[in-house]
ZASE-753310 format. One line per field, with one value per residue: x, y, z of N, C-alpha, C, O in turn; chain; residue number from 1; residue in three letters. Coordinates in Angstrom, 2 decimals, m for minus. Layout:
! ZASE-753310
n_xx (X, ...) .
n_yy (Y, ...) .
n_zz (Z, ...) .
ca_xx (X, ...) .
ca_yy (Y, ...) .
ca_zz (Z, ...) .
c_xx (X, ...) .
c_yy (Y, ...) .
c_zz (Z, ...) .
o_xx (X, ...) .
o_yy (Y, ...) .
o_zz (Z, ...) .
chain (A, ...) .
n (NUM, ...) .
res (ala, ...) .
This chain:
! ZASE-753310
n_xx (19.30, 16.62, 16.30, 13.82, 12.31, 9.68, 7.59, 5.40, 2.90, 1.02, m1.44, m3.69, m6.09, m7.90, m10.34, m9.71, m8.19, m5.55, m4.54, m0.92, 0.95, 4.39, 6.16, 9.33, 11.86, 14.27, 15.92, 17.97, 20.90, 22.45, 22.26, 23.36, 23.47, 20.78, 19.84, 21.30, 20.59, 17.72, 18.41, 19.01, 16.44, 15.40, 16.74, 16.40, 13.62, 13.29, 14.38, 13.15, 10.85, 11.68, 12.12, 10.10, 8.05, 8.82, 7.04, 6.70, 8.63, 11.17, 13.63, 16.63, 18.66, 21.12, 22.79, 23.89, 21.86, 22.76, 25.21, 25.09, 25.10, 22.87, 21.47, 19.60, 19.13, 17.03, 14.37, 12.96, 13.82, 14.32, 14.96, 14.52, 14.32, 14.42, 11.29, 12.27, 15.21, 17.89, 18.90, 21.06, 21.94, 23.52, 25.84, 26.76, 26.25, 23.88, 20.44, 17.39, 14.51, 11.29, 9.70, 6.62, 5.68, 6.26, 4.77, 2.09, m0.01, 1.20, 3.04, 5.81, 5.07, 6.62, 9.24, 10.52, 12.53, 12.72, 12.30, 11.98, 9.58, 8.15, 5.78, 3.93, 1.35, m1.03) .
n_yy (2.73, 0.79, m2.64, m5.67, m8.33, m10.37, m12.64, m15.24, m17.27, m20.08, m20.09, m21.54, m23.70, m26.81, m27.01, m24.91, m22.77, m20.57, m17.34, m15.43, m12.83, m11.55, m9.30, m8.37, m6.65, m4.65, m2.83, m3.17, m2.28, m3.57, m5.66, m8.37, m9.49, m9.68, m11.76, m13.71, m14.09, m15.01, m17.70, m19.02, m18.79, m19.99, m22.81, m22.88, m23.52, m25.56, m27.31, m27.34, m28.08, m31.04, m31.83, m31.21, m33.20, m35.67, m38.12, m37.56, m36.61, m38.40, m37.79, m37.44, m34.29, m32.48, m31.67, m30.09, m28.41, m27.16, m26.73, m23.69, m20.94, m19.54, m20.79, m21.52, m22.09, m24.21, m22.88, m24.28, m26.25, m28.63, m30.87, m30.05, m28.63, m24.88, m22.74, m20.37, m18.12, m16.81, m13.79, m12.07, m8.67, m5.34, m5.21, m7.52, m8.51, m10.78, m11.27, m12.32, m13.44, m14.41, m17.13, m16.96, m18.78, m21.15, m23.93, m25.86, m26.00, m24.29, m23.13, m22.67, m20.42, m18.98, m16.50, m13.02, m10.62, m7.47, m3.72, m1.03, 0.54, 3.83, 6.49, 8.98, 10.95, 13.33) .
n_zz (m2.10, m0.52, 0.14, 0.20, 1.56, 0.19, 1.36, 0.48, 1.65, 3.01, 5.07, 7.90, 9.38, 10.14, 8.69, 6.87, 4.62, 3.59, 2.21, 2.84, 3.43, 4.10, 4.84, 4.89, 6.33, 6.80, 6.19, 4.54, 2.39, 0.83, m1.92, m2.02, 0.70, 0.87, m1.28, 0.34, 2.90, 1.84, 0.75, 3.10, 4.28, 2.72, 2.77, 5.71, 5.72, 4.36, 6.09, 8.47, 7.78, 7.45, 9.21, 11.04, 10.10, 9.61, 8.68, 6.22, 4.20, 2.85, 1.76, 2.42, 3.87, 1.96, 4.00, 6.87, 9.07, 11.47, 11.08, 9.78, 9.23, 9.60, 11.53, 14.59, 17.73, 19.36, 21.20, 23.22, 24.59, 22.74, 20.57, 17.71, 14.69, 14.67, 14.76, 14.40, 13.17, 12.25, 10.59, 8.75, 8.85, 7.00, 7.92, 8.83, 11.29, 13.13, 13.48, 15.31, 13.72, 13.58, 11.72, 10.19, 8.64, 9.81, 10.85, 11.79, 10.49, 8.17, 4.92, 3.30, 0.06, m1.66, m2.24, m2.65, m3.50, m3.01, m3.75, m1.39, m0.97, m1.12, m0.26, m0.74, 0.83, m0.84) .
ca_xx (18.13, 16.67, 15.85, 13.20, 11.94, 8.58, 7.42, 3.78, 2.65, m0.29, m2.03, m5.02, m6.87, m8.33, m10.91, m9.80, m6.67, m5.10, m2.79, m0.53, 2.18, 5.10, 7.52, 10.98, 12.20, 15.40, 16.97, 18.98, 21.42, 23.91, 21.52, 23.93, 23.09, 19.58, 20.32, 21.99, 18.93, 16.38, 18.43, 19.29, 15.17, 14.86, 16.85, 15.59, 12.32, 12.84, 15.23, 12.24, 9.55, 12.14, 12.18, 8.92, 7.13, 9.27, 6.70, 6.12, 9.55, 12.15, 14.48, 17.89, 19.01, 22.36, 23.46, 23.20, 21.47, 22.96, 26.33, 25.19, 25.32, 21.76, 20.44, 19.08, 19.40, 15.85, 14.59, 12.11, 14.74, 13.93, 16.10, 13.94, 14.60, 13.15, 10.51, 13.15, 16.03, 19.20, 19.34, 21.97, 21.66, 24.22, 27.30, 27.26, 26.05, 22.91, 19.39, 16.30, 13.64, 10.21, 9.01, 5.25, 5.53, 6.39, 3.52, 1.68, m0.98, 1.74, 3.42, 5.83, 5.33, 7.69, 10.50, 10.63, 13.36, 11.77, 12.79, 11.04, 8.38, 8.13, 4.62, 3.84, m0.13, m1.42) .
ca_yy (1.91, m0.43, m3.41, m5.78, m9.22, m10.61, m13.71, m15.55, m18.18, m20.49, m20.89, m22.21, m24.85, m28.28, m26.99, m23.83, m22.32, m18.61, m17.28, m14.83, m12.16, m11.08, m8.20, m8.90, m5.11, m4.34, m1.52, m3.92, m1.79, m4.25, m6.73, m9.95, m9.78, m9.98, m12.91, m15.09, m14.20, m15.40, m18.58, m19.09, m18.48, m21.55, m24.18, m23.12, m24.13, m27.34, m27.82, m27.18, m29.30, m31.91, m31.92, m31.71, m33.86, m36.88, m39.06, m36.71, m36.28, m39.30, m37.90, m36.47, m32.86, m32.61, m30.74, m30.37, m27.15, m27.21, m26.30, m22.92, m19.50, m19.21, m22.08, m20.92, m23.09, m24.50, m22.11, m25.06, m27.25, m29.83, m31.16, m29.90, m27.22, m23.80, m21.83, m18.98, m17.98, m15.73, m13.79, m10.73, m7.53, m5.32, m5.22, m8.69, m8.89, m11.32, m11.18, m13.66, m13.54, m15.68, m17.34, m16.95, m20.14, m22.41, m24.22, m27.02, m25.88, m23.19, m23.71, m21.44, m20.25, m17.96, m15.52, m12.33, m9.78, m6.19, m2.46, m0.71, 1.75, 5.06, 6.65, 10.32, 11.13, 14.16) .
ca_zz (m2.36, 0.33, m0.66, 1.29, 1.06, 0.14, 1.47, 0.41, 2.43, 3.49, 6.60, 8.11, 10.19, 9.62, 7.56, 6.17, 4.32, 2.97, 1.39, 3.84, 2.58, 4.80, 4.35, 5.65, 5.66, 7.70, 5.79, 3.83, 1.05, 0.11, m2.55, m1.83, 1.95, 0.88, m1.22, 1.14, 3.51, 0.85, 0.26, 4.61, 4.39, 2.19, 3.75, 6.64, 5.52, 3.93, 7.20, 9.24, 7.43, 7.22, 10.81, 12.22, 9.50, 9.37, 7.50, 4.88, 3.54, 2.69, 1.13, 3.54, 3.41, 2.21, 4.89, 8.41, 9.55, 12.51, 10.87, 8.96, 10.35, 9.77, 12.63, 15.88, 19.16, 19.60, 22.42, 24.01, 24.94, 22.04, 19.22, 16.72, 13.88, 15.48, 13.52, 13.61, 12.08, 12.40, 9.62, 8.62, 8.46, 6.11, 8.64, 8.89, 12.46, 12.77, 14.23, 15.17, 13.42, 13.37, 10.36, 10.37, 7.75, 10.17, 12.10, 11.55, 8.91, 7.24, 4.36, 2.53, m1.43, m2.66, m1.43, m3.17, m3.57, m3.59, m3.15, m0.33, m1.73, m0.74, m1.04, m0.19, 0.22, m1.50) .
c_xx (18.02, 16.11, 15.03, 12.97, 10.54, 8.30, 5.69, 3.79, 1.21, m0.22, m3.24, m5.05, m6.85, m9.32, m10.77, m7.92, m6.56, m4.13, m2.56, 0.41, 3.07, 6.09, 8.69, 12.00, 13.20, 16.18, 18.11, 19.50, 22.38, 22.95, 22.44, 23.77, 21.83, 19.09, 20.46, 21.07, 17.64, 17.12, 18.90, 17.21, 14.59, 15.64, 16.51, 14.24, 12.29, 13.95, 13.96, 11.10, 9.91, 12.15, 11.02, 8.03, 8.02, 8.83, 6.50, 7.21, 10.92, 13.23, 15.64, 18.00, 20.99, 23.57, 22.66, 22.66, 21.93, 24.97, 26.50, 25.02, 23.83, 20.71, 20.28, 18.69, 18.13, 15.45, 13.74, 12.75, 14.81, 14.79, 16.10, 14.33, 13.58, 12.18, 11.31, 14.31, 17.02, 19.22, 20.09, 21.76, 23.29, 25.39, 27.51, 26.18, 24.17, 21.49, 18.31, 15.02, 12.48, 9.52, 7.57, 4.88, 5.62, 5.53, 2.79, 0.88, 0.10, 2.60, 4.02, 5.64, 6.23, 8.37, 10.71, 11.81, 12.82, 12.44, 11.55, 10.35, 8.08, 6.74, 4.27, 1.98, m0.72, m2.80) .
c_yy (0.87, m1.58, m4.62, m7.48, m9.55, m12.26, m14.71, m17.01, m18.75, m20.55, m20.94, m23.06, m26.17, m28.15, m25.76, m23.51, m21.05, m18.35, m15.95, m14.14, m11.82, m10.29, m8.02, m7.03, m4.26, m3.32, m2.13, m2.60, m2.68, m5.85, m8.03, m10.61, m10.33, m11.55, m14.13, m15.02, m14.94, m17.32, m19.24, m19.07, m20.04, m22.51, m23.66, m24.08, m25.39, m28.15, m28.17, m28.57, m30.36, m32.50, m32.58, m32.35, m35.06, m37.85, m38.58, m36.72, m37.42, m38.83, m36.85, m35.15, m33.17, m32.01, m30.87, m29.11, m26.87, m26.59, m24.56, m21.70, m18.75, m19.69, m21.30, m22.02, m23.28, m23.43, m23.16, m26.35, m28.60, m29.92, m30.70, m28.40, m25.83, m22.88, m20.32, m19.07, m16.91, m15.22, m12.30, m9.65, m6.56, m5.06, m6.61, m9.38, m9.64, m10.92, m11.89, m12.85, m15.19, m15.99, m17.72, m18.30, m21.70, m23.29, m25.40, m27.11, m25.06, m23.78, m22.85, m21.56, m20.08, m16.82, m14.55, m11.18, m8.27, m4.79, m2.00, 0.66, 2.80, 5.77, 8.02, 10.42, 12.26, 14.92) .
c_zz (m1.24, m0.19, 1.05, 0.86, 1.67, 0.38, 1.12, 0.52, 2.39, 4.95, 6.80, 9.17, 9.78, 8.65, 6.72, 6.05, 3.42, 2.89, 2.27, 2.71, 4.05, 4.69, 5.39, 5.60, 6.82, 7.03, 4.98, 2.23, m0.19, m0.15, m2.02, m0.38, 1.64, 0.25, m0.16, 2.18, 3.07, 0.81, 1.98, 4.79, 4.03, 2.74, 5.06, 6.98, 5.19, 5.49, 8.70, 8.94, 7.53, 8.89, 11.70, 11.53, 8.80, 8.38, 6.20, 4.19, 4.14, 2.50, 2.27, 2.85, 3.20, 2.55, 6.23, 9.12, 10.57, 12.36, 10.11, 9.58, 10.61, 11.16, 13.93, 16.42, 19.13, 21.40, 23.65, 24.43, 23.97, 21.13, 17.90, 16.63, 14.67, 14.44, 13.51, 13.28, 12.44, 10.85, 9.41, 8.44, 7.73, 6.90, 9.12, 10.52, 12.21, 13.97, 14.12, 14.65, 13.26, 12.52, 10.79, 9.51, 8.18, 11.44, 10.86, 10.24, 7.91, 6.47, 3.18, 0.67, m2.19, m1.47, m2.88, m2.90, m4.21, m2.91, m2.63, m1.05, m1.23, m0.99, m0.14, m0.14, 0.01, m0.88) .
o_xx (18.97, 15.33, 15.33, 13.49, 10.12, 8.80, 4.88, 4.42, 0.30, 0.66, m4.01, m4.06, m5.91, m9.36, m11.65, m6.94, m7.44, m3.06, m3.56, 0.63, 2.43, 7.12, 8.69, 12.67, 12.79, 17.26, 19.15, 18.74, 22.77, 22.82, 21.68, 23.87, 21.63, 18.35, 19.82, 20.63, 16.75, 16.26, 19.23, 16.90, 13.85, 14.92, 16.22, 13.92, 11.47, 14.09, 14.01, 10.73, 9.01, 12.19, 10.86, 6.93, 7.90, 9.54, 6.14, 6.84, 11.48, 14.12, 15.36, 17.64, 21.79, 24.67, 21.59, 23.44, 21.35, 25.72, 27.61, 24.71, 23.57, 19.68, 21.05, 18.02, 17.67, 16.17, 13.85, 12.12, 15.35, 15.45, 17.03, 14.55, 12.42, 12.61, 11.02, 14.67, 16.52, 19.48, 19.57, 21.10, 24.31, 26.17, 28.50, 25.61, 23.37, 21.64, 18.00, 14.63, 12.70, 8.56, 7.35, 3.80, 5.37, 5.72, 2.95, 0.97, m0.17, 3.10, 3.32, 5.99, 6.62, 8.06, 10.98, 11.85, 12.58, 12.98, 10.43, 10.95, 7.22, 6.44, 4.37, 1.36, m1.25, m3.34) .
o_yy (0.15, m1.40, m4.57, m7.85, m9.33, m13.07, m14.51, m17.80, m18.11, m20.89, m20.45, m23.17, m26.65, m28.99, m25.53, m23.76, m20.65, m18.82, m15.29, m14.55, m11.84, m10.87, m7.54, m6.60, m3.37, m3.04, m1.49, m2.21, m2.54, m6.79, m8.80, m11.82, m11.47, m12.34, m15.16, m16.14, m15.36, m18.21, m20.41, m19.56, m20.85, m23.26, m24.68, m24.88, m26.22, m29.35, m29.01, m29.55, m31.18, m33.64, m33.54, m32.30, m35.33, m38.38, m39.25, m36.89, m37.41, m39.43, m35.75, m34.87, m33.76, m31.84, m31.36, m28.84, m25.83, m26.21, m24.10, m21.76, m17.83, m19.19, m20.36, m22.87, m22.20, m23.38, m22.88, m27.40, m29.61, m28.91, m30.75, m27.50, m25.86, m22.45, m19.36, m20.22, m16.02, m16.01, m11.36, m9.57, m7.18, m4.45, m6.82, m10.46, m9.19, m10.38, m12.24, m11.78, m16.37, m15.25, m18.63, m18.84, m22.77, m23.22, m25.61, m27.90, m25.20, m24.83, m22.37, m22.56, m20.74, m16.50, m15.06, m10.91, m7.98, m4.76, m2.28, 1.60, 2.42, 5.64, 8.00, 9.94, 12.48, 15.83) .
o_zz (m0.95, m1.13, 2.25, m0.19, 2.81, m0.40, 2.02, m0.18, 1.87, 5.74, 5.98, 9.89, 9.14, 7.76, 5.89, 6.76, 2.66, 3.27, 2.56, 1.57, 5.10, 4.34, 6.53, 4.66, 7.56, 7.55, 4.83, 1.34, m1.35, 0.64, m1.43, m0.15, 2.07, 0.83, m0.01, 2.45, 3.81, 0.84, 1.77, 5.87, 4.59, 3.40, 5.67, 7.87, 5.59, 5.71, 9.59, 9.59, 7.72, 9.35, 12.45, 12.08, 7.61, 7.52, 5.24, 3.03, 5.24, 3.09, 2.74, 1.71, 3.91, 2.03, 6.60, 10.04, 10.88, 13.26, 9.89, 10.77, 11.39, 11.61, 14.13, 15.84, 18.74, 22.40, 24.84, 24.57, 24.43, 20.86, 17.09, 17.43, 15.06, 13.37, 12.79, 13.01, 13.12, 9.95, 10.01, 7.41, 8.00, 6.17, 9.82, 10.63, 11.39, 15.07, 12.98, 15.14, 12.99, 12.31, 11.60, 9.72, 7.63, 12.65, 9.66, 9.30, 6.72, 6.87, 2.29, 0.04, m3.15, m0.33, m3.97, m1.70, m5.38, m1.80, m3.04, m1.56, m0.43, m2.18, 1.09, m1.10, 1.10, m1.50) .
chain (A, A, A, A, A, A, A, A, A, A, A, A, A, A, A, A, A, A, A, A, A, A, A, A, A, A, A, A, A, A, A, A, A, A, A, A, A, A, A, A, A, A, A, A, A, A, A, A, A, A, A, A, A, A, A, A, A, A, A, A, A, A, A, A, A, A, A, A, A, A, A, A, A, A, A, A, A, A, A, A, A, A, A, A, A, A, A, A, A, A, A, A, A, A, A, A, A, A, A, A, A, A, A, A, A, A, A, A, A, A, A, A, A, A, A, A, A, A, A, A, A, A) .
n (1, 2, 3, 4, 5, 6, 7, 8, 9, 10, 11, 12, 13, 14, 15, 16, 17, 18, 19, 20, 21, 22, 23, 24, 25, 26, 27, 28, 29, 30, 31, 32, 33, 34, 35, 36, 37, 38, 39, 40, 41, 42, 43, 44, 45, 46, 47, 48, 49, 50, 51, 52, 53, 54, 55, 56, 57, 58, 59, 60, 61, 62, 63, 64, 65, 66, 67, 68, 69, 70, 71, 72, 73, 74, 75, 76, 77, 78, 79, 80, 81, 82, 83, 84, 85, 86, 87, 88, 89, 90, 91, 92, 93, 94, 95, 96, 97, 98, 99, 100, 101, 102, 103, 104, 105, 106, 107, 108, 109, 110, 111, 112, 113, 114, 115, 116, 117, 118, 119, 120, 121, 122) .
res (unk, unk, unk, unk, unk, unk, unk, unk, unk, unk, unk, unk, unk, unk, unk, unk, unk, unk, unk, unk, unk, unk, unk, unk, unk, unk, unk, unk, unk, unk, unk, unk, unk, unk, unk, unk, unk, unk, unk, unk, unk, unk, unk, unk, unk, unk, unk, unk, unk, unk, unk, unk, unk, unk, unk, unk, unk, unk, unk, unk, unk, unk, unk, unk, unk, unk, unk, unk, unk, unk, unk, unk, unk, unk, unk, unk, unk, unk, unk, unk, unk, unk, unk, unk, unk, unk, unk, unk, unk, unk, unk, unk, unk, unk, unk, unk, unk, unk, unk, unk, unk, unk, unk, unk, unk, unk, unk, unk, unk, unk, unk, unk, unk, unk, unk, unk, unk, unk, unk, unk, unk, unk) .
């Protein structure tokens, strides 16, 4: 069984906004990888927002992203959290991916855990 993940997002402009889906779908078999992807997905995100929207959010993380196996080196030489992400695939070994959630108007929903669908057409 592969299993995949579902991501639903906003994005938009200054005067306009939509709801986005994203399918995360690496061939994952081993569910607890996928897990620790989904939850490396979310502090990412609040690691991210926490980052590049300073006035918006008081409250500290209590942790340092910068210590977790998920963080990725900023590639623009800046200090700031990167909109991507290292995340595992089922031998352990990791790979970057780019969160489409992270940008100025975007703003993630939900993280879904889903088996990959198979569909024959007749």
């Amino acid at each position: 069984m592969n299993f995949i993940i579902k991501a639903t997002y906003t994005d938009g402009d200054s005067f306009n906004s939509y709801l986005d889906h994203e399918t995360i779908d690496y061939g994952w078999e081993n569910e607890k990888v996928v897990i620790e992807n989904m939850i490396a997905l979310k502090e990412h995100y609040e690691s991210y927002r926490k980052d590049n929207n300073r006035f918006y959010y008081e409250d500290d993380l209590d942790f340092d992203p910068k210590t977790r196996w998920w963080y990725s080196k900023p590639t623009y030489g800046m200090d700031n959290i990167d909109p991507g992400i290292n995340l595992k695939l089922d031998d352990g070994s990791l790979f970057y991916y780019r969160c489409p959630w992270c940008g100025y108007f975007a703003s993630l929903q939900d993280l879904t855990m889903g088996i990959k669908e198979f569909k024959i057409e007749l």
